[in-house]
DOZA-133285 format. One record per residue: residue number from 1; x, y, z of N, C-alpha, C in turn; residue in three letters. Coordinates in steps of 0.2 Angstrom, whole numbers, plus 5000, padded with zeros to 4 digits. Atoms other than C-alpha are relative to their C-alpha. Layout:
residues N
@k=NUM | n.u=X | n.v=Y | n.w=Z | ca.u=X | ca.v=Y | ca.w=Z | c.u=X | c.v=Y | c.w=Z | r=ALA
...
This chain:
residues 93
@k=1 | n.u=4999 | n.v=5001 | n.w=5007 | ca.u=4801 | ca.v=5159 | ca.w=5421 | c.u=5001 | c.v=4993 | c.w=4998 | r=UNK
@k=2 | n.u=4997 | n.v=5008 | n.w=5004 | ca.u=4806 | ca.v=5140 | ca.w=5422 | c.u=4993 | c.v=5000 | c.w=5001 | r=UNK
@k=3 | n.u=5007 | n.v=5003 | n.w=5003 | ca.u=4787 | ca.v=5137 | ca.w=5421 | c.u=4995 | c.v=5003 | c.w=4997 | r=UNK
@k=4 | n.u=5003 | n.v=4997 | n.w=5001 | ca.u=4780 | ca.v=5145 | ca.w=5410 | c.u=4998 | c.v=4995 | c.w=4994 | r=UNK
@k=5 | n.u=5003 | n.v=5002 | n.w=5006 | ca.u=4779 | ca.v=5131 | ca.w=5397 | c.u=4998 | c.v=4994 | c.w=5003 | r=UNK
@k=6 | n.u=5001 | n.v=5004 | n.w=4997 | ca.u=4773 | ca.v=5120 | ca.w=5408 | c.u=4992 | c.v=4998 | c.w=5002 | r=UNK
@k=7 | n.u=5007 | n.v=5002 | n.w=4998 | ca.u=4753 | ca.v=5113 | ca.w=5412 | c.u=4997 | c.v=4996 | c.w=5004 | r=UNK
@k=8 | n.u=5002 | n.v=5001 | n.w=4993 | ca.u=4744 | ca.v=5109 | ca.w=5426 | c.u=4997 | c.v=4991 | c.w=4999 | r=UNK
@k=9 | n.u=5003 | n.v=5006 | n.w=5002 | ca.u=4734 | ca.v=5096 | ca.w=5414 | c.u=5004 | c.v=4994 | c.w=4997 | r=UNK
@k=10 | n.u=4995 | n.v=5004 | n.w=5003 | ca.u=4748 | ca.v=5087 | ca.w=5409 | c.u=5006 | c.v=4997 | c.w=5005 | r=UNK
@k=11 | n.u=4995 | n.v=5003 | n.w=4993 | ca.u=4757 | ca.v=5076 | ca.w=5423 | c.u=5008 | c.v=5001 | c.w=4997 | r=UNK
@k=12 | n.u=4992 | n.v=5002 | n.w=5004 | ca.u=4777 | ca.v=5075 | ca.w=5419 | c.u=5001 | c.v=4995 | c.w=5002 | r=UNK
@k=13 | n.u=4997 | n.v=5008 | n.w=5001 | ca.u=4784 | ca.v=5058 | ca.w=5415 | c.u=5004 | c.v=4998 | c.w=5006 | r=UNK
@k=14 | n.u=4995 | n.v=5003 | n.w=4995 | ca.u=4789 | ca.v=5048 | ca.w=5428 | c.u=5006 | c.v=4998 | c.w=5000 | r=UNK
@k=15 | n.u=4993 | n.v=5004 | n.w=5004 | ca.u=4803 | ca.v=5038 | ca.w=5420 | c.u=4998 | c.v=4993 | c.w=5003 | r=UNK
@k=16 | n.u=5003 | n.v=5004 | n.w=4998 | ca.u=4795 | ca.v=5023 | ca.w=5425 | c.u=5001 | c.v=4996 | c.w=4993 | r=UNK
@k=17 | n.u=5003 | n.v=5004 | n.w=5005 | ca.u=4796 | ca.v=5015 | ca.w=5407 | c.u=5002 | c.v=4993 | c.w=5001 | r=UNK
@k=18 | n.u=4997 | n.v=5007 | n.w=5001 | ca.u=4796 | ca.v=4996 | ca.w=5405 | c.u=5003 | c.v=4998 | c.w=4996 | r=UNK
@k=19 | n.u=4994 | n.v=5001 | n.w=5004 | ca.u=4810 | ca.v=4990 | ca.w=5401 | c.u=5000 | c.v=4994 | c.w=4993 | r=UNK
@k=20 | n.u=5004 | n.v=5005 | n.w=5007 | ca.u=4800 | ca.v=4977 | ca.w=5387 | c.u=5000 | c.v=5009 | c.w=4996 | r=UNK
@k=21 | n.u=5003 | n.v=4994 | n.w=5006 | ca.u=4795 | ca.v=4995 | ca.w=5377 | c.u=5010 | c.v=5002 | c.w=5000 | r=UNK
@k=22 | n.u=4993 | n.v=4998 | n.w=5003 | ca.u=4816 | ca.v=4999 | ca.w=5378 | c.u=5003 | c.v=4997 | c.w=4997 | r=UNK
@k=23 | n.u=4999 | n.v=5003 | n.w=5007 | ca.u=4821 | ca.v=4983 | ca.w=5370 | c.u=4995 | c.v=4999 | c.w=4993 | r=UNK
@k=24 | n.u=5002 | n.v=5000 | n.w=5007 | ca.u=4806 | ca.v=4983 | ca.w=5358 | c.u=5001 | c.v=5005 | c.w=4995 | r=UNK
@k=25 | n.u=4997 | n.v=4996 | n.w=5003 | ca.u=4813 | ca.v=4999 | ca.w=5352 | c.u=5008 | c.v=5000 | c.w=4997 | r=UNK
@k=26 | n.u=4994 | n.v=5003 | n.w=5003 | ca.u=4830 | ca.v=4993 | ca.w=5351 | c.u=4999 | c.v=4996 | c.w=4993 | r=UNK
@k=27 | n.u=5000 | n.v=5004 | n.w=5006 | ca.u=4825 | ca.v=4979 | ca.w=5340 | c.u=4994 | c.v=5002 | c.w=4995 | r=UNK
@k=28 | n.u=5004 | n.v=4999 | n.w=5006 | ca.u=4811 | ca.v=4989 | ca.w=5330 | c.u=5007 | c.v=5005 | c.w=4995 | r=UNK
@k=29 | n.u=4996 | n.v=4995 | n.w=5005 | ca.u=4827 | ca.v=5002 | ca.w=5323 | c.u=5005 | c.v=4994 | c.w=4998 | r=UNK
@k=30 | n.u=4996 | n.v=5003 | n.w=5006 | ca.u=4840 | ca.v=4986 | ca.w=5319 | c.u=4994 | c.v=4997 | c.w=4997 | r=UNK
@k=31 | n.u=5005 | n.v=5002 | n.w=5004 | ca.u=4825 | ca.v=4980 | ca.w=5310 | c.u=5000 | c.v=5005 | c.w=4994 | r=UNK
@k=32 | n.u=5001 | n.v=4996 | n.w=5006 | ca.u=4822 | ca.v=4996 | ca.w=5301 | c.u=5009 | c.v=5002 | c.w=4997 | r=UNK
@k=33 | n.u=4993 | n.v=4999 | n.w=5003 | ca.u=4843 | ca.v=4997 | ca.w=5297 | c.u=5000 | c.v=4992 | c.w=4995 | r=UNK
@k=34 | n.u=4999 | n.v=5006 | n.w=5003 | ca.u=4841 | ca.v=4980 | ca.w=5290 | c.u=4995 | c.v=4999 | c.w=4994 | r=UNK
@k=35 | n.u=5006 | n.v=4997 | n.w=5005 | ca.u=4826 | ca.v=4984 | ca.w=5281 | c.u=5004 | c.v=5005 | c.w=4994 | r=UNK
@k=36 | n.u=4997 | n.v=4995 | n.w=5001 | ca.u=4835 | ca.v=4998 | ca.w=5275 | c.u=5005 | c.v=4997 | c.w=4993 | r=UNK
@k=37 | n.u=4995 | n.v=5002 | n.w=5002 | ca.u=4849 | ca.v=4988 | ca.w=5270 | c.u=4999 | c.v=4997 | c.w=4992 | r=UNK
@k=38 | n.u=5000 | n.v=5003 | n.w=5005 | ca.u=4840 | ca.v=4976 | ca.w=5260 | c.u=4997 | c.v=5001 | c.w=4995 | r=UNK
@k=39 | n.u=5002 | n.v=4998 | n.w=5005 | ca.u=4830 | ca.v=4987 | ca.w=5250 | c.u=5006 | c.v=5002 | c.w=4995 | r=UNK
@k=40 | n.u=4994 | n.v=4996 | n.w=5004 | ca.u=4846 | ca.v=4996 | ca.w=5243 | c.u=5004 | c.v=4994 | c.w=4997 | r=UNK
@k=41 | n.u=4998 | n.v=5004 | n.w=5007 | ca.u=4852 | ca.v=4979 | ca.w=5237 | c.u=4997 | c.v=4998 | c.w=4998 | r=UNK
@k=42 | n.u=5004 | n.v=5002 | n.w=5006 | ca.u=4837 | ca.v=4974 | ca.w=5229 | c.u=4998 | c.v=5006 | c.w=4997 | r=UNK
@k=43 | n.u=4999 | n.v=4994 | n.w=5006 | ca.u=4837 | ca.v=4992 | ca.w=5222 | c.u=5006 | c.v=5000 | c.w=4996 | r=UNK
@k=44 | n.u=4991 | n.v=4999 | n.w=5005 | ca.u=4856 | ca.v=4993 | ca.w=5217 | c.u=5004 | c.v=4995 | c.w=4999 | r=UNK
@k=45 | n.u=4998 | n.v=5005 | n.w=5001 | ca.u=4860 | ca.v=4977 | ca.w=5218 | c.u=5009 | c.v=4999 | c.w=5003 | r=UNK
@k=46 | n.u=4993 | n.v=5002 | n.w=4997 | ca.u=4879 | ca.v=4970 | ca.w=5224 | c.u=5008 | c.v=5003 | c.w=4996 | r=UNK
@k=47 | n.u=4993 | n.v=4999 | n.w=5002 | ca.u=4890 | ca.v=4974 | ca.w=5211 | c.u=5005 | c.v=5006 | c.w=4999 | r=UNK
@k=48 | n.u=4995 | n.v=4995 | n.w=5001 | ca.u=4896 | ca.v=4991 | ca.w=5213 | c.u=5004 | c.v=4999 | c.w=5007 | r=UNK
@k=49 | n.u=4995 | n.v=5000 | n.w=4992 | ca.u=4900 | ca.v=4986 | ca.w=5230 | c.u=5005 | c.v=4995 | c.w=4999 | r=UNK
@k=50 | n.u=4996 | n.v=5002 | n.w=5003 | ca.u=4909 | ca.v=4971 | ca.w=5224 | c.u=5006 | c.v=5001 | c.w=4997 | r=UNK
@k=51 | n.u=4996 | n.v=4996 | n.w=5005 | ca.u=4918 | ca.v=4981 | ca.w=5211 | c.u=5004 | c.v=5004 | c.w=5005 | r=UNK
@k=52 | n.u=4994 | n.v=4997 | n.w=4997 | ca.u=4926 | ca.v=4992 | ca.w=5225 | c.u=5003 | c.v=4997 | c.w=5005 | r=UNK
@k=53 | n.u=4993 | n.v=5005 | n.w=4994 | ca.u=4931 | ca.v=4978 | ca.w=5238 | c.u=5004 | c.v=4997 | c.w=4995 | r=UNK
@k=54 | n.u=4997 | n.v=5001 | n.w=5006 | ca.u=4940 | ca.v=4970 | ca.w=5221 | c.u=5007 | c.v=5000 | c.w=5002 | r=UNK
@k=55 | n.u=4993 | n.v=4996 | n.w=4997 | ca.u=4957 | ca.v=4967 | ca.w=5226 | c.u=5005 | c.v=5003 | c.w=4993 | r=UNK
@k=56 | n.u=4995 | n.v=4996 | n.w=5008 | ca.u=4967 | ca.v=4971 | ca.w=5207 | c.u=4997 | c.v=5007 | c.w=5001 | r=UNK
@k=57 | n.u=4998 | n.v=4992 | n.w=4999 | ca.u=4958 | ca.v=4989 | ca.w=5209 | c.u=5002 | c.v=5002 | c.w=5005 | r=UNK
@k=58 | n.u=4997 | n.v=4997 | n.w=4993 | ca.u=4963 | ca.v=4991 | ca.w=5227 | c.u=5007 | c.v=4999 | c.w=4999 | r=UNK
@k=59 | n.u=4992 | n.v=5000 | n.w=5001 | ca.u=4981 | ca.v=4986 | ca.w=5222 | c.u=5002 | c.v=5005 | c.w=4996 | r=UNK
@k=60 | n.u=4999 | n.v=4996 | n.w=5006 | ca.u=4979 | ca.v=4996 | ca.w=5207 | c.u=5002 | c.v=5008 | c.w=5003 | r=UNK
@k=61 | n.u=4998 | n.v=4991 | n.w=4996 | ca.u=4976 | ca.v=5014 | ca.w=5219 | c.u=5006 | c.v=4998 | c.w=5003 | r=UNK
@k=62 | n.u=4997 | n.v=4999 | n.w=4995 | ca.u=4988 | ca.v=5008 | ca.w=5231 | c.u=5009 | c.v=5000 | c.w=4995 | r=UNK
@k=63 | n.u=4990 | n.v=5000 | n.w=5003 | ca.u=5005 | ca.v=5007 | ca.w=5217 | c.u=5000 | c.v=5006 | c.w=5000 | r=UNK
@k=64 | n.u=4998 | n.v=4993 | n.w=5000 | ca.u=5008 | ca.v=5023 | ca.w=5213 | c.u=4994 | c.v=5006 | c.w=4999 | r=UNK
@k=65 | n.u=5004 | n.v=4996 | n.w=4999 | ca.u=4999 | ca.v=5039 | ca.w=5216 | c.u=5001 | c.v=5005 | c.w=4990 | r=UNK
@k=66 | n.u=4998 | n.v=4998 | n.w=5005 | ca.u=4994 | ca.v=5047 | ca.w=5199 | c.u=5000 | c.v=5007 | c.w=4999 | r=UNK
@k=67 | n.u=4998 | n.v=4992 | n.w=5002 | ca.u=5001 | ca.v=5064 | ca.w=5192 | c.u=4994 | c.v=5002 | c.w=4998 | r=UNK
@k=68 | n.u=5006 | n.v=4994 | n.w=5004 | ca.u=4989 | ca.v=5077 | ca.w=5188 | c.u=5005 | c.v=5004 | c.w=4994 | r=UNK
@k=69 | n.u=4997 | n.v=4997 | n.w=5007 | ca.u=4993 | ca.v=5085 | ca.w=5169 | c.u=4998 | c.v=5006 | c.w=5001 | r=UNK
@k=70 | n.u=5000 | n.v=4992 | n.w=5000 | ca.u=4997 | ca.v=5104 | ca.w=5170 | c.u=4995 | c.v=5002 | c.w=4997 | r=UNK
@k=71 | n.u=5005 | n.v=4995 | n.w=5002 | ca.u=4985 | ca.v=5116 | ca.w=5166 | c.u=5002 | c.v=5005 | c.w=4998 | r=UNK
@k=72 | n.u=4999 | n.v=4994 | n.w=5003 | ca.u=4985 | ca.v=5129 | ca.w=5154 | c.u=4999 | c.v=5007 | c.w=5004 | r=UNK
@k=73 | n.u=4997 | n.v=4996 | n.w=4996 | ca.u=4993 | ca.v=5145 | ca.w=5158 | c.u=4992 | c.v=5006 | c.w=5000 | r=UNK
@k=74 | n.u=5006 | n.v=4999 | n.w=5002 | ca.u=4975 | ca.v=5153 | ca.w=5153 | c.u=4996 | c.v=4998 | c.w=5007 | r=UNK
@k=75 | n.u=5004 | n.v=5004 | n.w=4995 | ca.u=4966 | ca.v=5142 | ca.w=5166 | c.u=5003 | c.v=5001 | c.w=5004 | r=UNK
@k=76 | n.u=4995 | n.v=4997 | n.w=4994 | ca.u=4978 | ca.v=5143 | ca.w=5180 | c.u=4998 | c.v=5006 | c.w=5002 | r=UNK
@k=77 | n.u=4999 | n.v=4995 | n.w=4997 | ca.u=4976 | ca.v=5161 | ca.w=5181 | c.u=4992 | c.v=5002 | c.w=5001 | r=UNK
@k=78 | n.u=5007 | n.v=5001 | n.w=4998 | ca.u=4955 | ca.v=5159 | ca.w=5181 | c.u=5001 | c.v=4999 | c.w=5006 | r=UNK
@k=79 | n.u=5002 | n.v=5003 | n.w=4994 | ca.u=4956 | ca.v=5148 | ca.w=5194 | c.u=5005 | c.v=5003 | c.w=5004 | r=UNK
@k=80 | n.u=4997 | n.v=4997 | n.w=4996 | ca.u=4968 | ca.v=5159 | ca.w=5204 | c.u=4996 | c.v=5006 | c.w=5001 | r=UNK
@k=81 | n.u=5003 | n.v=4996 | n.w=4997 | ca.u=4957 | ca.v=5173 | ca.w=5203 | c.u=4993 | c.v=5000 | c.w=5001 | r=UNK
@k=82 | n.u=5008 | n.v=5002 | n.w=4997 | ca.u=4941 | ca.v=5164 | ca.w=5205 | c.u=5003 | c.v=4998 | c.w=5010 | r=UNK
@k=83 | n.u=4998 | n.v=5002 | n.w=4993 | ca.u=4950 | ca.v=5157 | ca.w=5221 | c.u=5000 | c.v=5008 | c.w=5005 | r=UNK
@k=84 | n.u=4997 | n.v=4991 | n.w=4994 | ca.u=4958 | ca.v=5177 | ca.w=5228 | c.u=4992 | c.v=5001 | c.w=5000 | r=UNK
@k=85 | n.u=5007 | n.v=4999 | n.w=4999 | ca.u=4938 | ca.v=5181 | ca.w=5224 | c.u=4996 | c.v=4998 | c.w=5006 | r=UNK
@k=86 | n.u=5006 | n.v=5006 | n.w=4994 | ca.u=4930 | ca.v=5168 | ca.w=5235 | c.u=5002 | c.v=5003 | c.w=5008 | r=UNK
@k=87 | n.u=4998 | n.v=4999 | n.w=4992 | ca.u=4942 | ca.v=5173 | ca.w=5250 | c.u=4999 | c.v=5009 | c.w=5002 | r=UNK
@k=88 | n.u=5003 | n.v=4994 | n.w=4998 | ca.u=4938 | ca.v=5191 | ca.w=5247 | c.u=4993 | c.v=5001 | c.w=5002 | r=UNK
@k=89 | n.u=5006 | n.v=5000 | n.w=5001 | ca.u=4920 | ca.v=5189 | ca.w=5246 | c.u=4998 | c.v=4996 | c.w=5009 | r=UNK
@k=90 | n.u=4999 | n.v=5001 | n.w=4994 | ca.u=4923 | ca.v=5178 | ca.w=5262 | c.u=4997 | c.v=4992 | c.w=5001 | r=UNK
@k=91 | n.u=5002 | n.v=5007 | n.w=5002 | ca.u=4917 | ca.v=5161 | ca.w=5253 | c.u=5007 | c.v=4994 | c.w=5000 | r=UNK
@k=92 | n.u=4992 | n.v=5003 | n.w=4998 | ca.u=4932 | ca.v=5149 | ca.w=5258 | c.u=4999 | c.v=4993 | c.w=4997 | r=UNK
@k=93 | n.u=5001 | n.v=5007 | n.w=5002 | ca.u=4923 | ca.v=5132 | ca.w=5252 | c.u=4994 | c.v=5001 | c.w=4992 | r=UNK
């Protein structure tokens, strides 16, 4: 059974690789992350990322955590039996 996917005409790999073709392979993928990288900021450019390292909004979430404003008594009970629903059905997310 173990050879059944196996061919006569096709030797199996020694493991013999040169170890030149494992670092060329290292440095073609940070190449292609870097690549990668610098498309997405000459497409998106810097400032959204800016905008969340920013320290006044990082202080801003870190003071107080905000309240959520109650929900009508109307909705409340949708979304409780849209929820008992999901768990019946056996959808959980």
């Amino acid at each position: 059974m173990g050879h059944v996917c196996t061919h006569d005409d096709v030797p199996a790999p020694n493991g013999n690789e040169h170890p030149v073709v494992a670092v060329l392979a290292i440095i073609a993928i940070i190449a292609a992350m870097l690549l990668i990288g610098w498309a997405r900021i000459e497409v998106h450019g810097t400032e959204d990322i800016e905008a969340v390292l920013s320290e006044p909004e990082a202080e801003e979430l870190s003071a107080a955590p905000r309240v959520a404003e109650p929900k009508p008594e109307e909705e409340q009970e949708v979304e409780a039996a849209v929820t008992s629903s999901r768990f019946a059905t056996g959808f959980s997310q």
